[in-house]
C-alpha positions as CSV (number, residue, x, y, z in Angstrom):
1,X,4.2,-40.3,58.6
2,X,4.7,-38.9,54.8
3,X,1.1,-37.8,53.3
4,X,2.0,-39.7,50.2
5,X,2.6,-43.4,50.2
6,X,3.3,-45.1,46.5
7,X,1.2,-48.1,46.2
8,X,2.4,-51.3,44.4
9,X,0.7,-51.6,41.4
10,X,-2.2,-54.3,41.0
11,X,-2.1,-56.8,38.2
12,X,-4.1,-55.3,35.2
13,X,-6.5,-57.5,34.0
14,X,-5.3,-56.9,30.5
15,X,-1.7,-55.5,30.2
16,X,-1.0,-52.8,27.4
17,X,2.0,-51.6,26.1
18,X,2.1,-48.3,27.7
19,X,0.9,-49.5,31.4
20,X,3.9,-49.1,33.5
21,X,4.5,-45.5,31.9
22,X,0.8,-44.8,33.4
23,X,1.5,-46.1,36.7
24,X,4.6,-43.9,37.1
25,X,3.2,-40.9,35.5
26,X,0.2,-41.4,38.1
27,X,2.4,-41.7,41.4
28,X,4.7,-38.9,40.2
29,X,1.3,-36.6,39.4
30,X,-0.2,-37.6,42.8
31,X,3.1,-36.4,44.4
32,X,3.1,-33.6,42.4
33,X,-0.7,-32.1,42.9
34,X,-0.6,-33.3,46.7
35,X,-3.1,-36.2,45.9
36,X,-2.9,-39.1,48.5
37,X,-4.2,-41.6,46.7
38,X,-6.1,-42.0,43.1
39,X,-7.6,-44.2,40.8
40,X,-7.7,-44.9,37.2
41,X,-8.9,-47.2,35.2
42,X,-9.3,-47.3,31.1
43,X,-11.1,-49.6,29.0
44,X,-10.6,-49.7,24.9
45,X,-13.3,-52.4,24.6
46,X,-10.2,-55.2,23.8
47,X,-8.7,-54.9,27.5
48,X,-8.7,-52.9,30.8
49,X,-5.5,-51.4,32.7
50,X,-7.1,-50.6,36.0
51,X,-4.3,-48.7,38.2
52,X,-4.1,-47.3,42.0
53,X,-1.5,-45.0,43.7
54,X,-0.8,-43.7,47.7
55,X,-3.4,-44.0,50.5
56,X,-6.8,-43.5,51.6
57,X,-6.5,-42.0,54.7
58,X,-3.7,-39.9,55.6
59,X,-4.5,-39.7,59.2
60,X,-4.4,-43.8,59.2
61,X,-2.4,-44.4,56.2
62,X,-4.8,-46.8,54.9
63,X,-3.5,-48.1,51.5
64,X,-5.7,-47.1,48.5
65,X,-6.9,-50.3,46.7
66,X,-8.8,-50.9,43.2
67,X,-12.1,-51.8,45.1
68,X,-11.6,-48.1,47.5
69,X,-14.7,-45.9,47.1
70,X,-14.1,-42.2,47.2
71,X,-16.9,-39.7,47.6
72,X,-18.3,-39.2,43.8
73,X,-19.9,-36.1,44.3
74,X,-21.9,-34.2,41.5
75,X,-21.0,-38.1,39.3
76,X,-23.9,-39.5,41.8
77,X,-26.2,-37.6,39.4
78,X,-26.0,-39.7,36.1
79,X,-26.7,-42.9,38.5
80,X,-30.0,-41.0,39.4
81,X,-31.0,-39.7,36.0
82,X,-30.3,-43.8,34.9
83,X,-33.0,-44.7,37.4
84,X,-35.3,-42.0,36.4
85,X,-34.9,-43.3,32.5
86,X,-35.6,-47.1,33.6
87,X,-39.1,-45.8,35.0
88,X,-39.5,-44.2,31.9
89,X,-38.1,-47.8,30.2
90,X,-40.4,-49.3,32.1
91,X,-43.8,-47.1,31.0
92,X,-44.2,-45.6,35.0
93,X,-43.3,-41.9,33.8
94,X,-42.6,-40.3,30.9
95,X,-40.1,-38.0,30.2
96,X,-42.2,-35.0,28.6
97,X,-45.0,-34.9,31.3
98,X,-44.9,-32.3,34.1
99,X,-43.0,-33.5,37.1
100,X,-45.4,-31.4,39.3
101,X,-47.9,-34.6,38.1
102,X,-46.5,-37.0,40.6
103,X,-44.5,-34.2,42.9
104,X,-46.9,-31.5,44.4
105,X,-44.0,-29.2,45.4
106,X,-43.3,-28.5,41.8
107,X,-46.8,-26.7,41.2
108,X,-45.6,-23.6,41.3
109,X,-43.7,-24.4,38.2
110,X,-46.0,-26.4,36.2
111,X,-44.3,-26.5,32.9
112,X,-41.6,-28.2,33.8
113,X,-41.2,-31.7,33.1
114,X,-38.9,-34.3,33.8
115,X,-36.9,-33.6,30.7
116,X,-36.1,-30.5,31.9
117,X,-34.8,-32.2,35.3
118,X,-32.8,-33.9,34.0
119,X,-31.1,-32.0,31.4
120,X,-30.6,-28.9,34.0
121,X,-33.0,-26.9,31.7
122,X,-35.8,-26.3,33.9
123,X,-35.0,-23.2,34.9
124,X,-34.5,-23.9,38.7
125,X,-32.0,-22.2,40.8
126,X,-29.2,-24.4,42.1
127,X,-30.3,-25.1,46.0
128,X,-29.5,-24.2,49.0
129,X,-25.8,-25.3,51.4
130,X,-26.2,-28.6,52.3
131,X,-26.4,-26.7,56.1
132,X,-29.5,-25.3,55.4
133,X,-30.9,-28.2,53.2
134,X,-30.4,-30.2,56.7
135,X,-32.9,-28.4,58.6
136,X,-35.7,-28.9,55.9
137,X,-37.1,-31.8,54.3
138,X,-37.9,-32.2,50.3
139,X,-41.2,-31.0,50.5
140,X,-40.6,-27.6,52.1
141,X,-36.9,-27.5,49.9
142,X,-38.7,-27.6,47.1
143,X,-41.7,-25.9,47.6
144,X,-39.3,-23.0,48.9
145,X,-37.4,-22.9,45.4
146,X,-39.4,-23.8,43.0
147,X,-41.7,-21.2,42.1
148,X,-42.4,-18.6,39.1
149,X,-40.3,-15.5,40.9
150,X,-37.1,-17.8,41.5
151,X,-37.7,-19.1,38.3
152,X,-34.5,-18.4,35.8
153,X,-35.8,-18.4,32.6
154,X,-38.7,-20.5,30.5
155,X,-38.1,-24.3,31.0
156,X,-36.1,-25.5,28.2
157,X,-34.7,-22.5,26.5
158,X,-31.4,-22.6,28.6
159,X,-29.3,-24.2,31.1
160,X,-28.5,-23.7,34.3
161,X,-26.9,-26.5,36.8
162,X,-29.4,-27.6,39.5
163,X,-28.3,-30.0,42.6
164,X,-32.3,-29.1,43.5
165,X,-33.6,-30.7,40.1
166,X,-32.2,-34.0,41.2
167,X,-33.5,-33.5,44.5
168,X,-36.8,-33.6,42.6
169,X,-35.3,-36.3,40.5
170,X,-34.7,-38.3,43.4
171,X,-37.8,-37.9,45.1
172,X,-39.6,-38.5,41.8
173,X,-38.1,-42.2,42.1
174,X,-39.0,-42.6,46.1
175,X,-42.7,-41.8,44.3
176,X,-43.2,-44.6,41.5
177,X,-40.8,-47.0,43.0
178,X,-42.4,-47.1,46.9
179,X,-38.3,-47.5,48.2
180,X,-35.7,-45.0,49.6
181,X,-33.9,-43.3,47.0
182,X,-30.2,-45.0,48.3
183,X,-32.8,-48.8,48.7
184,X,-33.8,-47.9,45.0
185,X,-30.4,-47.3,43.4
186,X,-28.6,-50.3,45.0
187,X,-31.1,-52.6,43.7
188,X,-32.1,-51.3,40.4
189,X,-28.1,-50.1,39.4
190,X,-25.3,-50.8,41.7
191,X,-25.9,-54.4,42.6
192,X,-26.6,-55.5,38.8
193,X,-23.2,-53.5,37.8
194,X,-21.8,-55.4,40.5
195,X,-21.0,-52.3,42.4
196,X,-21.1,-52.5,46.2
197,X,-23.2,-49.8,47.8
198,X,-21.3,-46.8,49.8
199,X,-23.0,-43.6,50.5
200,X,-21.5,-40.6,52.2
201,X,-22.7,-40.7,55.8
202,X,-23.3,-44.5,56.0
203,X,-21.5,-45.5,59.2
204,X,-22.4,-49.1,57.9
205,X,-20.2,-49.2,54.8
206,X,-18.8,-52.6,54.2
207,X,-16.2,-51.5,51.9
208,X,-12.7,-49.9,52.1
209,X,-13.7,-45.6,51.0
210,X,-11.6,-42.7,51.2
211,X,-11.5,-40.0,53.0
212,X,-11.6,-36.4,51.0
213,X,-8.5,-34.4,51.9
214,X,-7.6,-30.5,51.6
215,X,-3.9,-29.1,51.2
216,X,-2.4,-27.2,52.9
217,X,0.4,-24.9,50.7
218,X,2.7,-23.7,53.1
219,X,3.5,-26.9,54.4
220,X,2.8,-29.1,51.5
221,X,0.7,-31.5,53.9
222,X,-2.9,-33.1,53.9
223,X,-5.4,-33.3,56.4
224,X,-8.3,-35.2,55.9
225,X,-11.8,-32.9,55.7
226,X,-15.4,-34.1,56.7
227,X,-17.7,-34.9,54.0
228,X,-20.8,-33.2,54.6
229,X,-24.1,-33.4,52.8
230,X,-27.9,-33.2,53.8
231,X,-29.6,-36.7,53.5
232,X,-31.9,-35.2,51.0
233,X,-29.6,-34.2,49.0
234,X,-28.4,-37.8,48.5
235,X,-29.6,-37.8,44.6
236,X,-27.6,-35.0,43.6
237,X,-24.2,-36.3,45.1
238,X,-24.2,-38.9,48.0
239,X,-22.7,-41.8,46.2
240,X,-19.4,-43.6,46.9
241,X,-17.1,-45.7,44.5
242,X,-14.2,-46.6,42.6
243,X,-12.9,-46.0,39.5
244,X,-13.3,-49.4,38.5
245,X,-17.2,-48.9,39.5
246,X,-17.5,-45.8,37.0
247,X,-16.0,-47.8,34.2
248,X,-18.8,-50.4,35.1
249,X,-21.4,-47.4,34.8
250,X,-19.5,-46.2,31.6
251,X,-19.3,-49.3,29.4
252,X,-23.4,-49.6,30.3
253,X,-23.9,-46.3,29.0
254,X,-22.3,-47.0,25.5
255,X,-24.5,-50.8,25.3
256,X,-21.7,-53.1,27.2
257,X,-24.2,-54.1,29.8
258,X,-28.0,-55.0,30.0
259,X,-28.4,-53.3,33.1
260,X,-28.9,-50.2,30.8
261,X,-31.2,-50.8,27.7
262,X,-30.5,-49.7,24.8
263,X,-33.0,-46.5,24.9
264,X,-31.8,-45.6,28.2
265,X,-28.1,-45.4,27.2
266,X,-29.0,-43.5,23.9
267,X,-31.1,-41.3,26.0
268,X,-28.7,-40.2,27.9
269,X,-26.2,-39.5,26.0
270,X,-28.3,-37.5,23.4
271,X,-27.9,-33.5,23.2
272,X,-31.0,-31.9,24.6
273,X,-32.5,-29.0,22.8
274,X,-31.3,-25.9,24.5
275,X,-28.8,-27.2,27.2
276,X,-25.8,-25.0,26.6
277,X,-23.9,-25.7,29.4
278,X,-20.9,-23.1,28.5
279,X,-17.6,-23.9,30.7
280,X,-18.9,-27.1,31.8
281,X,-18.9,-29.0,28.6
282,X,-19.8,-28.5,24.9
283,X,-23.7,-29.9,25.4
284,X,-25.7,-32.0,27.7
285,X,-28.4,-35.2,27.5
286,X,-30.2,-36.9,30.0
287,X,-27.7,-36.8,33.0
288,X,-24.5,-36.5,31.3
289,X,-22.4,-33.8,29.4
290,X,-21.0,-33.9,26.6
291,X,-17.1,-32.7,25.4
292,X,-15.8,-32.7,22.3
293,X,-12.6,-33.3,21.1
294,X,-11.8,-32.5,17.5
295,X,-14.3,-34.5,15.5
296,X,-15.5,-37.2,18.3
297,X,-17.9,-36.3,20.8
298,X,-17.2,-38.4,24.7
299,X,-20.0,-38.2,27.3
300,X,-19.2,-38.2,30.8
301,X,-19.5,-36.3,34.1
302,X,-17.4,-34.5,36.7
303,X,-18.1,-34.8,40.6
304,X,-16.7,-33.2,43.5
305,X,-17.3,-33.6,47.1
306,X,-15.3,-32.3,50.4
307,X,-12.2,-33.2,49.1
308,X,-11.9,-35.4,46.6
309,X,-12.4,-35.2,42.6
310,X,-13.7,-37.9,40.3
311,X,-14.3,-38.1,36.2
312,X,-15.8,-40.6,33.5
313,X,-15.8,-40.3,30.2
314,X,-17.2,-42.5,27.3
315,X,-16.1,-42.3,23.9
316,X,-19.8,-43.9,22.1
317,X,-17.6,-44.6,18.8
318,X,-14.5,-46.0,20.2
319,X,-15.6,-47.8,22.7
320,X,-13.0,-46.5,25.2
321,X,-14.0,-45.6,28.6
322,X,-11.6,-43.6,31.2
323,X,-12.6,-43.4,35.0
324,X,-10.0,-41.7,37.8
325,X,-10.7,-40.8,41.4
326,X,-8.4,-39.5,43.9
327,X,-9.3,-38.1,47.1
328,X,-8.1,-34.4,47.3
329,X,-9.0,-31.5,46.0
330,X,-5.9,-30.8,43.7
331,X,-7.0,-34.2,41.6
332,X,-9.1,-32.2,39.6
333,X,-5.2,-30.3,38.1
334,X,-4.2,-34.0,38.3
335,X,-6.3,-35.4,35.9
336,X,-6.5,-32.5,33.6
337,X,-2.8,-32.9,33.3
338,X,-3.0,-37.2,33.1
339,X,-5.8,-36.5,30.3
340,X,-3.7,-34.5,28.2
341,X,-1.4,-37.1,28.5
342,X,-2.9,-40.0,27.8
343,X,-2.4,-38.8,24.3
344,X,1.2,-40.1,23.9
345,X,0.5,-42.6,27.2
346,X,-2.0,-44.7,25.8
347,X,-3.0,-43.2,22.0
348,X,-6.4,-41.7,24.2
349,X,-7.7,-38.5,23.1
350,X,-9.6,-37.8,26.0
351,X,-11.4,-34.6,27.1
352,X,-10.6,-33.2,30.5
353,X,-13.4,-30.6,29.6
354,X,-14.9,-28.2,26.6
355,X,-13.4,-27.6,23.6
356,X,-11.4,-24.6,24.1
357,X,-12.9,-21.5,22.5
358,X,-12.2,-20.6,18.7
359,X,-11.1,-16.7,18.5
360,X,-13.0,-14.0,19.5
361,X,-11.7,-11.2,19.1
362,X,-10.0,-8.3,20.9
363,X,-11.5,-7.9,24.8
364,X,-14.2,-5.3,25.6
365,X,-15.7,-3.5,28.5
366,X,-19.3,-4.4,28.2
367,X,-20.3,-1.8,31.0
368,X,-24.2,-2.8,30.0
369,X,-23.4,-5.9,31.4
370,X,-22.6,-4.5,35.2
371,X,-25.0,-5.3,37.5
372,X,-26.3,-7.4,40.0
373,X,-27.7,-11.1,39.3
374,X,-29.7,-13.8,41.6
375,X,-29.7,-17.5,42.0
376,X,-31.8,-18.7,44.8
377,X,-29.9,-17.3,47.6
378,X,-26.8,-16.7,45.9
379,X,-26.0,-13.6,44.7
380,X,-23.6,-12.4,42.1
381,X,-22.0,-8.4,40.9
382,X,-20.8,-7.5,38.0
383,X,-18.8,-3.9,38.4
384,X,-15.9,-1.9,38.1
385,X,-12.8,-2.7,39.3
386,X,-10.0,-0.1,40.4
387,X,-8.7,-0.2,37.1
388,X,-11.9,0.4,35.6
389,X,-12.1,-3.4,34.4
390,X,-15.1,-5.7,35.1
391,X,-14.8,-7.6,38.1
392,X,-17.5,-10.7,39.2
393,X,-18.2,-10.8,43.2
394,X,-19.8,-13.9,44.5
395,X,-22.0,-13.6,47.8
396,X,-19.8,-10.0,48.6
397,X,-17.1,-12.3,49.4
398,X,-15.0,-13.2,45.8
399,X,-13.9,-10.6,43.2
400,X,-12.7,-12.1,40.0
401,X,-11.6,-10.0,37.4
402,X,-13.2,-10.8,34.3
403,X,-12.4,-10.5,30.3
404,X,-15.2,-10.0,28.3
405,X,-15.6,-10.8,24.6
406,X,-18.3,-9.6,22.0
407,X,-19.9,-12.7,21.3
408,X,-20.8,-11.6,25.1
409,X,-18.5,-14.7,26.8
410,X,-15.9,-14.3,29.3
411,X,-13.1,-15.8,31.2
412,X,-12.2,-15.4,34.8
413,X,-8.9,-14.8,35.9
414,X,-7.3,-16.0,38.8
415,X,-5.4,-12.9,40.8
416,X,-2.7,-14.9,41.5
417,X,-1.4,-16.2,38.4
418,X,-3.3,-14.1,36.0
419,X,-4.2,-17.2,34.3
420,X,-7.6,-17.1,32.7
421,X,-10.1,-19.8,32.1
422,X,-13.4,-19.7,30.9
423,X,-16.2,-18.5,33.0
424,X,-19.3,-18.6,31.2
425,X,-21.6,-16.3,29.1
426,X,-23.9,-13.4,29.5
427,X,-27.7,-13.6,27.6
428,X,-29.4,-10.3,25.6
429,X,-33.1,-10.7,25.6
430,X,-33.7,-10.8,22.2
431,X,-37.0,-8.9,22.7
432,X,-36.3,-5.8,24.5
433,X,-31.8,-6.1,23.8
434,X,-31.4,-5.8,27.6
435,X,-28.6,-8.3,28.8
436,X,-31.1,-9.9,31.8
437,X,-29.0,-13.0,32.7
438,X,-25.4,-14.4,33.3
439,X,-23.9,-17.6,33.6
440,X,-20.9,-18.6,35.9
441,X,-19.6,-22.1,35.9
442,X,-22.5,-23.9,33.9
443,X,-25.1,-22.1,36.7
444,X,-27.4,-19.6,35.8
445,X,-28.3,-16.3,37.6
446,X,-31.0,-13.8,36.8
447,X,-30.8,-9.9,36.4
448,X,-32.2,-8.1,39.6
449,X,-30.0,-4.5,39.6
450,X,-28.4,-2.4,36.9
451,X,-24.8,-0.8,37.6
């Protein structure tokens, strides 16, 4: 049975003049990336083309349909930070109080509040494997992470991505609301966006989902890959659904629905005050990033589980909202290339991700930047390479070599193809000059070692 099964196109609910262009551009990228099935759907606020390619399942060859859910990963996260911000609608928190107020595990961190949670600017490292979040409940996770010498720098003067501060998140809404985290986000989100509730690890799911799915290069096959993910760890990344669902989710978040008020949506979407999330996107509000693309700003998120790769972007002044899913790992290089090309597809100027990076300058050493850096229990090197070059180890395992700028960012490059793509940033304490942190991908690790 071929991995990759073209599906016939559904009827859009509002046809467009580019739509069959789309549809063949998305089966030839799915093809092309190794993708077995995706999902896209895109709203201009006049009419929707909502579009679906391949399978679900390439062990079953379960077609992929619009109402398929695929494993959202990391884009369960604005869902939670919605249902934090109704409490806060609703008067039962608010957002500048200590979280450590209502969750006891957060004491040893008591300036943190739930701004800071949900901005990514509390300081906390990013968790634990969801292997080892298994054996442990929040309580213990939490207490075990969250304290003053894991701490990664004063809450709200950085950024650094935390699946554990949606943990707290989560657990914040199991506190004011008296239900489940998954009971309280069905009810108070999914069912009023008409969504139909799918959760990674649900044996009950009513719904047709996808399986994720990993390639394999030499033979150019899929195999479909478990999804696995601790229970408590639900808040940060245990949601399933389709693209259609995210647009749903998206056209709330720029005042389409009244499922989100309008100081929710608003909230969200708002910069916070030192979130500088540096290869993940150009700035960050209340559970969502934010890219910019020339002189319009989209909101949105990213999210990957085992296997699959999902986006959603809003454009607040346009009114256009783009959602995709597909359930491998190479969707993410599929939808950076179906972005870029919803330029001349569709007249979309979408962002796949940041702005890219203005000039700056000739490459340097920065040998005061070698050295070795902590975040929780992950550990990253800076050092020498053979050449004499900086190179980044992660957990001993991965050496990247790295180009350094003076403004003190850096790409990585990938060994193979030599290609380079931003990495992230290194921090000088302004007090004593010392560079004391770095940041790879968005996440945030503290000096611990020099050389």
């Amino acid at each position: 049975m071929p991995y990759y099964v073209p599906s016939v196109p559904a009827a859009p609910r509002a046809a467009g003049p580019h739509r069959q262009d789309l549809q063949n551009r998305l089966d030839a990228l799915a093809e092309t990336y190794g993708v077995p099935g995706a999902q896209l759907v895109l709203t201009t606020g006049t009419g929707t083309v909502s579009l679906h390619t391949g399978i679900a399942d390439a062990a079953t060859g379960t077609p992929f349909t619009p109402d398929t859910a695929v494993a959202l990963g990391s884009l369960t996260k604005p869902y939670t930070a919605a249902l934090v911000l109704l409490l806060v609608d609703d008067g039962d928190l608010d957002l500048d109080e200590p979280v450590a107020d209502h969750l006891p595990a957060l004491r040893g961190l008591p300036e943190v509040t739930i701004r800071h949670l949900l901005s990514h600017t509390g300081g906390l490292p990013t968790g634990p494997d969801s292997d080892t979040a298994a054996a442990t409940n929040g309580t213990r996770y939490l207490t075990s992470l969250c304290t003053s010498d894991q701490a990664l720098f004063p809450p709200g003067t950085d950024f650094s991505y935390s699946n554990a501060g949606y943990v707290a998140a989560g657990l914040l809404v199991e506190e004011i609301t008296g239900m489940p985290w998954h009971e309280a986000v069905r009810a108070l989100l999914l069912e009023p966006l008409g969504t139909s509730a799918a959760f990674i690890g649900d044996s009950t799911v009513s719904r047709p989902w996808a399986a994720g799915h990993a390639l394999n290069t030499a033979t150019g096959r899929v195999r479909p890959v478990q999804q696995n993910l601790a229970s408590l760890e639900a808040p940060a990344g245990a949601l399933m659904a389709s693209a259609a669902d995210l647009a749903a989710f998206g056209s709330a978040l720029i005042g389409r629905s009244h499922v989100l008020p309008p100081a929710v949506a608003k909230g969200m979407l708002r910069a916070e005050h030192g979130a500088r999330p540096g290869a993940l996107a150009d700035g960050w509000g209340l559970g969502v990033a934010q890219y910019r693309q020339g002189d319009d700003l989209w909101c949105g998120h990213d999210g990957n589980a085992q296997g699959t790769s999902c986006h959603l972007r809003v454009d607040p002044a346009s009114g256009v909202v783009v959602a995709f899913t597909g359930n491998a790992g190479g969707a993410t290089a599929l939808w950076r290339e179906l972005a870029a090309e919803l330029r001349d597809l569709a007249d979309v100027h979408v962002p796949a991700g940041p702005a890219p990076a203005g000039d700056r300058g000739r490459p340097v050493l920065l040998p005061e930047c070698w050295g070795a850096y902590r975040n929780g229990g992950a550990d990253y090197r800076v050092s020498a390479g053979p050449d004499g070059s900086p190179v980044l180890s992660i957990d001993g395992d991965l050496s990247l070599p790295l180009v350094c700028y003076a403004d003190l960012s850096y790409d990585l490059v990938d060994p193979a193809t030599g290609r380079r793509e931003p990495g992230g940033r290194f921090h000088r304490d302004p007090a004593t000059g010392r560079i004391d942190r770095v940041q790879v991908s968005g996440r945030t690790a503290r000096r611990t070692a020099d050389g």
